[in-house]
C-alpha positions as CSV (number, residue, x, y, z in Angstrom):
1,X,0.0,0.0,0.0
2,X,2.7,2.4,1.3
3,X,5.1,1.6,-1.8
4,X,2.3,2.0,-4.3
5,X,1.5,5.4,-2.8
6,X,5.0,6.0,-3.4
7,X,5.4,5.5,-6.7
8,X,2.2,7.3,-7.4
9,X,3.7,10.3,-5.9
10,X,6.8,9.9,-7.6
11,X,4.6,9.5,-11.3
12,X,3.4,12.9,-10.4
13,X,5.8,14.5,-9.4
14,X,7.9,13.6,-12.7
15,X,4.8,14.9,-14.7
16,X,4.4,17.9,-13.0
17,X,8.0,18.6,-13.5
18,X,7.6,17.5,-17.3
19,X,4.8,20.1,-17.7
20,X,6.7,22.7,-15.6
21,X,9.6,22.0,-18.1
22,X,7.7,22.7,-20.9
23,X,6.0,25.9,-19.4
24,X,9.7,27.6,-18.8
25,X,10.9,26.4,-22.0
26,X,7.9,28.4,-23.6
27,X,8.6,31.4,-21.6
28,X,11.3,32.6,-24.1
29,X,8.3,32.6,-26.4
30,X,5.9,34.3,-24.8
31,X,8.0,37.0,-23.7
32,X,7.9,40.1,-25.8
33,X,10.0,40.2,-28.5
34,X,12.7,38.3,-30.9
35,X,13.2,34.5,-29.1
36,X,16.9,35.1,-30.2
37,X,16.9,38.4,-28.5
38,X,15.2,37.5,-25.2
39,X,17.6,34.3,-24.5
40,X,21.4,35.6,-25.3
41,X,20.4,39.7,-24.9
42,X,21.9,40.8,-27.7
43,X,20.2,43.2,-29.7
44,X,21.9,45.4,-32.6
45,X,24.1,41.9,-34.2
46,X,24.7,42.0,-38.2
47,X,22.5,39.3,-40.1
48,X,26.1,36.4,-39.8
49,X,25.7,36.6,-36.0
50,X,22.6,36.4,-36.0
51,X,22.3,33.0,-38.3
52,X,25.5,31.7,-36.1
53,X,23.3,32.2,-32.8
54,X,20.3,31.0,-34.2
55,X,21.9,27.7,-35.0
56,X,24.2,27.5,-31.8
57,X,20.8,28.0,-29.5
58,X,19.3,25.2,-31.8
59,X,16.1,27.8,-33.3
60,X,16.8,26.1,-36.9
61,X,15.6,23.2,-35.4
62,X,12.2,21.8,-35.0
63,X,10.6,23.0,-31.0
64,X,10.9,19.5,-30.1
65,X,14.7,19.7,-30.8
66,X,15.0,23.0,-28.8
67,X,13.3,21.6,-26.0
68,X,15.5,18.6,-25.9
69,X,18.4,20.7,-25.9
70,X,17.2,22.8,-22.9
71,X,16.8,19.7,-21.4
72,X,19.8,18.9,-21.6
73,X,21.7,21.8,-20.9
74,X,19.3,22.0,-17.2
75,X,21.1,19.0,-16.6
76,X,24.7,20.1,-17.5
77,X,24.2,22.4,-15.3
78,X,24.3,25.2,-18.3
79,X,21.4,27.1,-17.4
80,X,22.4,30.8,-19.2
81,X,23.8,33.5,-18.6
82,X,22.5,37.1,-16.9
83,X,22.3,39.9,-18.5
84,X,22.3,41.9,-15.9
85,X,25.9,40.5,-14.3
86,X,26.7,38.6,-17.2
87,X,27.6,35.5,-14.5
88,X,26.4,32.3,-14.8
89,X,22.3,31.5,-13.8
90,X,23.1,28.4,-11.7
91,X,26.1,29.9,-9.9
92,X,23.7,33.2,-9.1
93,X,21.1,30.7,-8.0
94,X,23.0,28.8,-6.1
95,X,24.4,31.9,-4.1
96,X,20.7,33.5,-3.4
97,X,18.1,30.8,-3.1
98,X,19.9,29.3,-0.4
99,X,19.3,32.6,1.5
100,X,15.7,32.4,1.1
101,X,15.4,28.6,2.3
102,X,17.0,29.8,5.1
103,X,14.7,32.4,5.7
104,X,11.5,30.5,5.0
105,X,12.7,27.6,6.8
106,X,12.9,29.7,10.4
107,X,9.9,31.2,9.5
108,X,8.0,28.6,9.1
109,X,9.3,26.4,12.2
110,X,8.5,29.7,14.4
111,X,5.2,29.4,13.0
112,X,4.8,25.7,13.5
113,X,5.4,26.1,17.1
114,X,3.4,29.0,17.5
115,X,0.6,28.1,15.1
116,X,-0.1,24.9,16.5
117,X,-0.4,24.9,19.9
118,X,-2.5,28.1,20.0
119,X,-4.7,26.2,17.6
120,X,-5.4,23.3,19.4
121,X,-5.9,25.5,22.7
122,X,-8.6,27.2,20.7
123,X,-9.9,24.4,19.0
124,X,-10.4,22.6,22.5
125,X,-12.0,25.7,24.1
126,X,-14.4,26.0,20.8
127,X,-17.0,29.3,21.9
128,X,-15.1,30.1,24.5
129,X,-13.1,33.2,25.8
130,X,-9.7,32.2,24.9
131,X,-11.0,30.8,21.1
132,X,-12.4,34.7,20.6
133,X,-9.6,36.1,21.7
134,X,-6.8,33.7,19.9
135,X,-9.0,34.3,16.4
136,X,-9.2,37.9,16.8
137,X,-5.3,38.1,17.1
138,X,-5.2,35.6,14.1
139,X,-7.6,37.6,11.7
140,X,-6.0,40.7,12.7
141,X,-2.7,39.2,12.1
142,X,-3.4,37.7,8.7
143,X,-5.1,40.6,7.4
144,X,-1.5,42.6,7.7
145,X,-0.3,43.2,3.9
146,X,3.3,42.2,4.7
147,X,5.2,44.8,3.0
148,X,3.3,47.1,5.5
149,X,4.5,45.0,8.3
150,X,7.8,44.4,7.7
151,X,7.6,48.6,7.4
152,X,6.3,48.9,10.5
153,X,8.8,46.8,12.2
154,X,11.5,48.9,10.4
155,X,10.5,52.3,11.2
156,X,9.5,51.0,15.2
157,X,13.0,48.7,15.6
158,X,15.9,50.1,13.6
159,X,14.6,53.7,13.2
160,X,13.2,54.9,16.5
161,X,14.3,52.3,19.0
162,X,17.7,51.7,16.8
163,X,17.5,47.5,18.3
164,X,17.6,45.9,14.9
165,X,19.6,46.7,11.7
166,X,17.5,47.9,8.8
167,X,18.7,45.7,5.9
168,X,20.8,43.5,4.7
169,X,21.8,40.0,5.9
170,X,25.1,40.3,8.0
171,X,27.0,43.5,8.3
172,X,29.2,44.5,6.0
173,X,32.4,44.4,8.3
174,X,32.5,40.5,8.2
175,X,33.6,38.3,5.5
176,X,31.6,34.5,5.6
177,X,33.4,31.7,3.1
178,X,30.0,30.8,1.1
179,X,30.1,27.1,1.3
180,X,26.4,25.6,2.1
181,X,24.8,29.3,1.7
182,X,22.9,29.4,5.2
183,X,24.7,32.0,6.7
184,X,24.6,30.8,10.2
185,X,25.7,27.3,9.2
186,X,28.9,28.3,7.2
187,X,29.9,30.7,10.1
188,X,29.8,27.8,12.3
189,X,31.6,25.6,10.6
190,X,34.0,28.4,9.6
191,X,37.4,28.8,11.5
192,X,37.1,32.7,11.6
193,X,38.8,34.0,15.0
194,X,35.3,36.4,14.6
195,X,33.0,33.7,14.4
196,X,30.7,34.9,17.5
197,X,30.6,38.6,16.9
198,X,29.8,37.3,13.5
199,X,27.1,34.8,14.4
200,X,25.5,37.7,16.6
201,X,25.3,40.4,13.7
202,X,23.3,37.0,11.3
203,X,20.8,36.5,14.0
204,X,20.2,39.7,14.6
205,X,19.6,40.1,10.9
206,X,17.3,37.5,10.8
207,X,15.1,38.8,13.4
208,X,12.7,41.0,11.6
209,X,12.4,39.8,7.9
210,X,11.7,36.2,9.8
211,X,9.3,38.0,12.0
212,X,7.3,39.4,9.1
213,X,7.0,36.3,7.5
214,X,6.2,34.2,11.2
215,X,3.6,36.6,12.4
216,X,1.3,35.9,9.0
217,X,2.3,32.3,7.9
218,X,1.9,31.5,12.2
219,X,-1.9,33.2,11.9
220,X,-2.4,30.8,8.6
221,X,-1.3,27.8,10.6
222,X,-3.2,28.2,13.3
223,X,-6.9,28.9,12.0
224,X,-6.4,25.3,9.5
225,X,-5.3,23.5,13.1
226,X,-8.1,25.1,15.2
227,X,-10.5,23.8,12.6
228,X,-9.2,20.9,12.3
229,X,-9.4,20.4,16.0
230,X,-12.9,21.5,16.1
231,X,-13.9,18.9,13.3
232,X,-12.1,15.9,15.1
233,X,-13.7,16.9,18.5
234,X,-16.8,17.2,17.2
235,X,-16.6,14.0,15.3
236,X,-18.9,10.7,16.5
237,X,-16.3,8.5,17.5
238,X,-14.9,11.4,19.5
239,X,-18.3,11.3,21.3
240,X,-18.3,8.0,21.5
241,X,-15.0,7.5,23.7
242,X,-16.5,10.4,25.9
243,X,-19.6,7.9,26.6
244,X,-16.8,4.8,27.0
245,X,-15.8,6.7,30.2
246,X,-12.3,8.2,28.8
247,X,-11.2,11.5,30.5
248,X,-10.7,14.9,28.8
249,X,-7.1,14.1,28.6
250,X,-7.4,10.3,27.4
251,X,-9.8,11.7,24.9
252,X,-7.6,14.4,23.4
253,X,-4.2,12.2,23.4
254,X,-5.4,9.3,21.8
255,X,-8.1,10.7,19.5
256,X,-7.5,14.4,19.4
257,X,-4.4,15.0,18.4
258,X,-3.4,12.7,16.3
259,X,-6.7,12.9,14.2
260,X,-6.4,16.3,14.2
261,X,-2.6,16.6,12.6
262,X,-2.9,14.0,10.1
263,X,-5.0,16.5,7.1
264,X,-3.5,19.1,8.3
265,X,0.2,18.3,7.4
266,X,0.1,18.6,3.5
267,X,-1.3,22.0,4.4
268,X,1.8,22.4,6.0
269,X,3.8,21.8,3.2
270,X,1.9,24.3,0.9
271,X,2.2,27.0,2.9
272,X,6.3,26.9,2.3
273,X,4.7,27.9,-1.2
274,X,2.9,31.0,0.3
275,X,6.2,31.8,2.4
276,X,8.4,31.9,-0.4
277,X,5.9,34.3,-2.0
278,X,5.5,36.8,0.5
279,X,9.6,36.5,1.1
280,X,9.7,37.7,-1.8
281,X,8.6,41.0,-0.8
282,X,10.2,41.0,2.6
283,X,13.6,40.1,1.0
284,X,12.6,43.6,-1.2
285,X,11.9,45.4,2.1
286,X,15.1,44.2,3.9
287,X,17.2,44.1,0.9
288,X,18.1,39.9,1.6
289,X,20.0,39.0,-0.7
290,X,17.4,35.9,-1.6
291,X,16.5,34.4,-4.8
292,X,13.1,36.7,-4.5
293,X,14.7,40.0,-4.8
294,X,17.4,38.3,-7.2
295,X,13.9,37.9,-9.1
296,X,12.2,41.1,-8.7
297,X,15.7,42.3,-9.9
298,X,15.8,40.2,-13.1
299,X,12.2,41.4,-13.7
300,X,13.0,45.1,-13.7
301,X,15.9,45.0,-15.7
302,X,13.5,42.2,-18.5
303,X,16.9,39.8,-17.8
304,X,14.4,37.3,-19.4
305,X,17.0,34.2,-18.8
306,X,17.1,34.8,-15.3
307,X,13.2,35.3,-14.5
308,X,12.7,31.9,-16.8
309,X,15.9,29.8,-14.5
310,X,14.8,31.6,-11.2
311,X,11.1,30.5,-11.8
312,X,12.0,27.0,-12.8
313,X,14.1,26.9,-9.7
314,X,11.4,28.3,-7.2
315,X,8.8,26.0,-8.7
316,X,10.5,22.5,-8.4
317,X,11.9,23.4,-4.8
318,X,7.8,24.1,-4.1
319,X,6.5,20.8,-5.8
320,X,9.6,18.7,-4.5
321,X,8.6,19.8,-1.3
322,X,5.0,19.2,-1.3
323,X,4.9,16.0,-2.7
324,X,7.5,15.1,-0.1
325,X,5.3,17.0,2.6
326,X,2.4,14.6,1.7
327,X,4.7,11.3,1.4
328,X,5.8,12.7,5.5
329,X,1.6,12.8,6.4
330,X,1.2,8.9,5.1
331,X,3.7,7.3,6.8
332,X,2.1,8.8,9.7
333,X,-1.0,7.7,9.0
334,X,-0.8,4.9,6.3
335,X,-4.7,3.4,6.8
336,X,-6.0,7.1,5.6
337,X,-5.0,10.1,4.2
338,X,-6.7,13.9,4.6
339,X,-9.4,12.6,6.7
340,X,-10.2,11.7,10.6
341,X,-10.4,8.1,11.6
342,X,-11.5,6.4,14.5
343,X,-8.9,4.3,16.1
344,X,-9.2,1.2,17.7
């Protein structure tokens, strides 16, 4: 059953990166303009270069040809070049979206262990005090528009109370050897003799963009676990171990919690998807240097190579992660998935 799931999953996930392969392949086709022109940059080229590039980049060739060769270059690794820093798209890639895992990845943990346990306090104290007052901070908090958020912890943090620094991801006086790209991880393993002072000027870095992103994603988390709570307490077998003589407690542990995680964790996974969205805005706010202002870069300056690589890289890192999100929720619960079951 497990293994069949499996390779379901797996299926899927090589389609959906087959159709996503296609779609970014398209992109230099869609974009406005000569193809030629929109993938090497070059604009004002006599009628011999331009016959040279057009067979180089295969576009004498049938679309199924050019595809194949895009294919193929993904996996040598030979992704293009930017026009805007004329450096190579995977090394450029591989130096910023490491900086917005990073970011994401705290961000979403914080709002795990917020989100969570505030939801299953208000889902067991349904019409209650506490479940008004938790869902009024949640609705209050998920109505924020981030970019005005992030603003406000700006101008209250680093401007008035000068606490925070305003932008940027470690100060400028320190030099960190980029080896796995999470900033607190290669100053760890670094041998600088500055390492703490370094380590210090990171986190404090990190505390606002991750707070801007924690505050909304945490709100998010916590109305689908409150629900879910409610739905699973509510449920008929829940009432039924009530009228077996179970305690609160017995009740909740064995029937409540469990119940109430298991369709909630693709959710989980998904809303890596809405961080990385709204990162991109924060990363604009606090100038991080993270593959989503790398982007919003690339889009203001139409380097068309590097919107079509930095979208292709965003969008498998999102679907890897789901499907593998969803794989995580079945082997918790193999006998069902995205619904409550009553346990023997």
């Amino acid at each position: 059953m497990m293994l069949a799931h499996v390779i379901r999953k797996f299926n899927l996930l090589i389609l959906t990166l087959l159709v996503l392969s296609i779609l970014s392949f398209m992109l230099v086709y869609l974009f406005p303009g000569d193809p030629l022109v929109n993938l090497t940059g070059l604009e004002d080229i006599d009628q011999e270069t331009y016959q040279r590039l057009t067979v180089l980049h295969g576009f004498d060739k049938s679309y199924f040809h050019q595809y194949w060769y895009y294919i193929r270059g993904l996996f040598d690794g030979e992704w293009g070049l930017s026009f805007s820093s004329g450096l190579p798209l995977a090394n450029e890639i591989a130096q910023t979206l490491p900086a917005s895992i990073e970011l994401s990845a705290y961000a979403l943990i914080l709002s795990l262990l917020i989100g969570v346990p505030l939801g299953f306090v208000a889902g067991f104290q349904h019409h209650k005090t506490t479940d008004y007052g938790l869902l009024t901070a949640s609705v209050v908090a998920y109505s924020m528009p981030i970019f005005w958020l992030s603003l406000i912890l700006i101008l209250v943090f680093s401007l008035q109370l000068g606490w925070l620094p305003l932008s940027g991801r470690i100060s400028l006086l320190f030099d960190i050897p980029h080896h796995t790209g999470f900033i607190l991880i290669d100053i760890f393993f670094s041998d600088l003799s500055y390492k703490g002072a370094a380590a210090k000027s990171a986190f404090y870095h990190l505390i606002m963009p991750t707070a801007s992103l924690t505050i909304v994603t945490a709100a998010i988390i916590f109305r689908l676990t409150r629900r879910s709570v409610i739905e699973v307490m509510s449920s008929t077998y829940v009432q039924a171990a009530y009228t077996r003589g179970l305690s609160g407690f017995q009740v909740v542990m064995r029937h409540g919690v469990r119940n109430a995680l298991v369709p909630i964790i693709p959710l989980f996974g998904m809303q890596f998807a809405v961080l990385l969205t709204n990162a991109m805005i924060v990363e604009v706010v606090f100038s991080w240097p993270g593959i989503g202002s790398w982007l919003i870069q690339a889009i203001n300056q139409r380097d068309y190579p590097a919107i079509r690589a930095g979208m292709l890289a965003v969008s498998t890192l999102v679907i890897m992660l789901t499907v593998a999100t969803d794989l995580l929720a079945k082997l918790i619960n193999p006998a069902q998935m995205g619904t409550a079951h009553a346990e023997s």
